[in-house]
N, C-alpha and C positions, 0 to 999 in steps of 0.2 A: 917651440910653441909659446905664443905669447898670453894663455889663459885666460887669467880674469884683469889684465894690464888696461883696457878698456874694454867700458860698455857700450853700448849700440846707443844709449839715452846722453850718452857724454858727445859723443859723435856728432847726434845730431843737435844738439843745444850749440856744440861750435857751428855747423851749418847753418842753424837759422840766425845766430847772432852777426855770423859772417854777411851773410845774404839781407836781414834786414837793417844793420847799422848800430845796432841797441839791444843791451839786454834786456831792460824793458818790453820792447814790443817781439822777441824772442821768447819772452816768459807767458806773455798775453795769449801768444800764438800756438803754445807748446801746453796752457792750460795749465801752467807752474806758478813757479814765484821766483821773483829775480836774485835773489839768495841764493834759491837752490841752482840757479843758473848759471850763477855764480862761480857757486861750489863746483859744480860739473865742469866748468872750462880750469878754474884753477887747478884740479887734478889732472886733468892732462895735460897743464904745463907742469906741473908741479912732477910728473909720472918722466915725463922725455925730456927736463931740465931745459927747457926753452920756452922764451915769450911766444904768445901765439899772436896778441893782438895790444893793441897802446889805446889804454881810456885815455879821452880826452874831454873835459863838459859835456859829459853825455852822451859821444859819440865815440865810436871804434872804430879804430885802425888795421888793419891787419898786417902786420909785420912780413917781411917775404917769406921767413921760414913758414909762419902761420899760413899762407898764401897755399903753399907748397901742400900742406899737410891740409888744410879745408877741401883739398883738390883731390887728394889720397882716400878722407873720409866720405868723401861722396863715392865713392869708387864701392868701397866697403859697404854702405848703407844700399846702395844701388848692387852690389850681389845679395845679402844678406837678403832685401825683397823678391830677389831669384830663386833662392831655398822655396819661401813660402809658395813662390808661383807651379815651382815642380812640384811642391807636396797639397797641389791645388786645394790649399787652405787662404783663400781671398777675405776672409774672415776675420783673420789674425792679422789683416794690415789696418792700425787704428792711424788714422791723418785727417787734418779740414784742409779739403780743396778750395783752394781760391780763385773763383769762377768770377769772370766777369763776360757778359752777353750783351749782345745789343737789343734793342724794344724789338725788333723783328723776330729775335727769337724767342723772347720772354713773352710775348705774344700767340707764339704759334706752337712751335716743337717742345721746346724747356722744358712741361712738368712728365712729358714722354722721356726725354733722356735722362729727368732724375731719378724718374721712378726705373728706370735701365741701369744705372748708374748701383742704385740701392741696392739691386738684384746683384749687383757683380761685383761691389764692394757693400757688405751691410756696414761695418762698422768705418766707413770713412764719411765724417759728416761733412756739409757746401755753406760753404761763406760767400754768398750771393755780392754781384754786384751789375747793375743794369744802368748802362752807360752809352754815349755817343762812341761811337769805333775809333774817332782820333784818341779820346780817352782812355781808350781800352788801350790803344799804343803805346801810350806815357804810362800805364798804367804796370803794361811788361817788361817796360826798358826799367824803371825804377822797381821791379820786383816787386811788385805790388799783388798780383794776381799771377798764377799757378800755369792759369790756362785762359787764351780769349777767344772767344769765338764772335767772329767780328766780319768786317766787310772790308774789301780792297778797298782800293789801292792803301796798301802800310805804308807806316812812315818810320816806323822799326824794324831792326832785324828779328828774324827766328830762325832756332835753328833747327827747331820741327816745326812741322805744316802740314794738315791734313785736309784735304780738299774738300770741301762742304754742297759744293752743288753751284749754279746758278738762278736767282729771284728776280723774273723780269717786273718789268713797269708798265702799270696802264693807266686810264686817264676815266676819272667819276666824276659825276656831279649828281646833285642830288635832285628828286623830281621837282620840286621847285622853277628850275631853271630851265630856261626853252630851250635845249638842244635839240637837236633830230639826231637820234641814235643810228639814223641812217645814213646819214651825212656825214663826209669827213670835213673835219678842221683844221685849219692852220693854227696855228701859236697865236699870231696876230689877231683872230677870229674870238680867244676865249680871255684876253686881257681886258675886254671891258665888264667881265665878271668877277676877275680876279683871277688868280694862281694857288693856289697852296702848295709847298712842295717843303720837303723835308729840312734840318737844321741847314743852316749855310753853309757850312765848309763840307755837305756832302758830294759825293759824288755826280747825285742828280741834282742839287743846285747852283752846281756851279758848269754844271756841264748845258743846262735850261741859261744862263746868263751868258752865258756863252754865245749859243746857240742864238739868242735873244739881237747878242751886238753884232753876229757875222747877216742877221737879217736886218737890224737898223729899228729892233722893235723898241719901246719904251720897256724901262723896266722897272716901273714904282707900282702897278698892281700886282709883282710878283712876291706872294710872302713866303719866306719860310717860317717854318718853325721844330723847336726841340721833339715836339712829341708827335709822333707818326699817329699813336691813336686821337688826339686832338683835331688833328687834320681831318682823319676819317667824320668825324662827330662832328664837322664845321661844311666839311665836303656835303653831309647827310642834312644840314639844318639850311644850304643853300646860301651858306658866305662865300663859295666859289667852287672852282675845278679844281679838281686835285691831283697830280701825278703821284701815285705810293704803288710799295711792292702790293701785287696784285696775290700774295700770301695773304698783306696785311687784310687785304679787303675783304677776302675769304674769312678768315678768323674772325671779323667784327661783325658778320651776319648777325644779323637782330638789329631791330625798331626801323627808323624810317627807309626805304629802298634808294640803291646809288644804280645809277646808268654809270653802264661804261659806255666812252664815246670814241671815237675813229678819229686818231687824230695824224697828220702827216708826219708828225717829228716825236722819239718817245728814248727817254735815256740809254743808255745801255743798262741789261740786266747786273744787276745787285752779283758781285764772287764775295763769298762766303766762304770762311775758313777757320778753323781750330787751329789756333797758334801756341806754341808753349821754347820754350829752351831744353831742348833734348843732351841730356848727361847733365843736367843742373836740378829738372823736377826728377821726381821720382817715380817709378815702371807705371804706376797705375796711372799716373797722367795721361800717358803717352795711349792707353786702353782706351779710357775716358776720350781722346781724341777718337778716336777707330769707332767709337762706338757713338759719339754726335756724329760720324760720317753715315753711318748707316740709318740712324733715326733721319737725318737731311734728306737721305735719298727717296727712301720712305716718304717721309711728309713731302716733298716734292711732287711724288708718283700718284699721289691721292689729290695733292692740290688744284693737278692738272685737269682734273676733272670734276671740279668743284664750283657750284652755280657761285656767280657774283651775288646775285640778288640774296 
């Protein structure tokens, strides 16, 4: 038996130092101080008589043997969370999730999964972060966030993925503007009012520009823009039409009324998904995914039946 030769808090100060590049932001993340983080990694070289990692100007290397053994202590901190889970004490796990979401969800489900989240973990606090989905991608490749719940198509790997549902698209404008809501529309039809459609490298803007050149339309009254609720509030004051997840429309109910209109051509629905690095986060992340599945479903199954107006 190897006793009291390591702690569970030395463990993981190599893992976060490992995974974020810096003691520094390992101490920041850990609610320490980089002395004492220090201290923690020098003892378990100092304990196995081996380098674990090479400072460099502020930044850390990890030696192979370190390599080896940051691989082992995740193994270790990833059963140790299995005790807690058999002796259903969720309580005694203290961590900050690092959540980053897109405006569709911060929008609609979010304060539903955290208050779920609270119930299943009280003592894990959330380090929010509400970002465009390519962001959220660069966001997990560089370890930055925990967990992303975000929109296809990825431009990263994962290596868990929990499936979130699909958010289709529809097409508002606000009473303002003469459509007939009885009437269907071509593309070409609503360009002399304008377009709004969501940031440009999304999936419905570039899928609409697209669409745009295999018809030979013009495409300088097509705007995007970064913020989905912006759109809705410009849709509503009669600067144009707007193609947004039709969640979003639901959830910005209140003040001026938006028509939806019948239009011949309308993106593919929004895939949704809880993304994380399975065997690198820790058990309760992987919960945390399971359990935005089931709030998605949910909010989906109500959406469906929810007045635009």
């Amino acid at each position: 038996m190897i006793g009291n030769t390591f702690t569970l808090k030395q463990l993981e100060a190599l893992i976060w130092v490992a995974d974020l590049g810096s003691f520094r932001k390992a101490a920041a993340h850990l609610n320490t101080t980089q002395p004492n983080i220090s201290a923690r990694i020098a003892g378990i070289e100092a304990t196995l008589g081996v380098t674990l990692m090479l400072r460099n100007a502020g930044s850390v290397q990890l030696t192979d043997k370190g390599t080896e053994i940051v691989q082992a202590a995740r193994r270790v901190l990833h059963e140790a969370e299995g005790l807690i889970t058999v002796a259903k004490r969720p309580d005694l796990i203290q961590d900050r999730l690092r959540l980053g979401v897109t405006e569709l969800v911060a929008c609609t489900w979010l304060h539903s999964f955290l208050l779920s989240l609270k119930d299943a973990y009280p003592s894990v606090s959330v380090e929010l972060t509400v970002d465009l989905s390519r962001n959220l991608d660069i966001a997990l490749t560089k370890n930055a966030v925990d967990l992303a719940i975000q929109t296809a198509p990825f431009s990263s790997s994962a290596t868990g993925i929990t499936e979130l549902g699909q958010y289709p698209y529809i097409w508002v404008c606000g009473a303002s503007l003469t459509f007939d809501e009885g009437q269907q529309y071509g593309i070409g039809d609503l360009l002399e009012a304008g377009i709004l459609t969501p940031a440009r490298d999304t999936q419905a803007s570039i899928a609409l520009n697209e669409y745009a050149d295999r018809q030979g339309l013009p495409k300088g009254r097509i705007v995007p823009s970064n913020s989905l609720s912006s759109c809705v509030k410009m849709a509503r004051d009669g600067l144009g039409v707007a193609v947004l997840p039709r969640a979003l429309v639901t959830a910005e109910a209140g003040g001026a009324p938006l028509r939806q209109l019948r239009v011949d051509w309308t993106p593919a629905p929004l895939r949704f998904a809880a993304r994380y690095q399975a065997g690198k986060v820790a058990r309760y992340v992987e919960v945390a995914a399971a359990i935005a599945g089931q709030i998605s479903k949910d909010y989906i199954a109500r959406e469906a039946e929810a007045v635009i107006l």
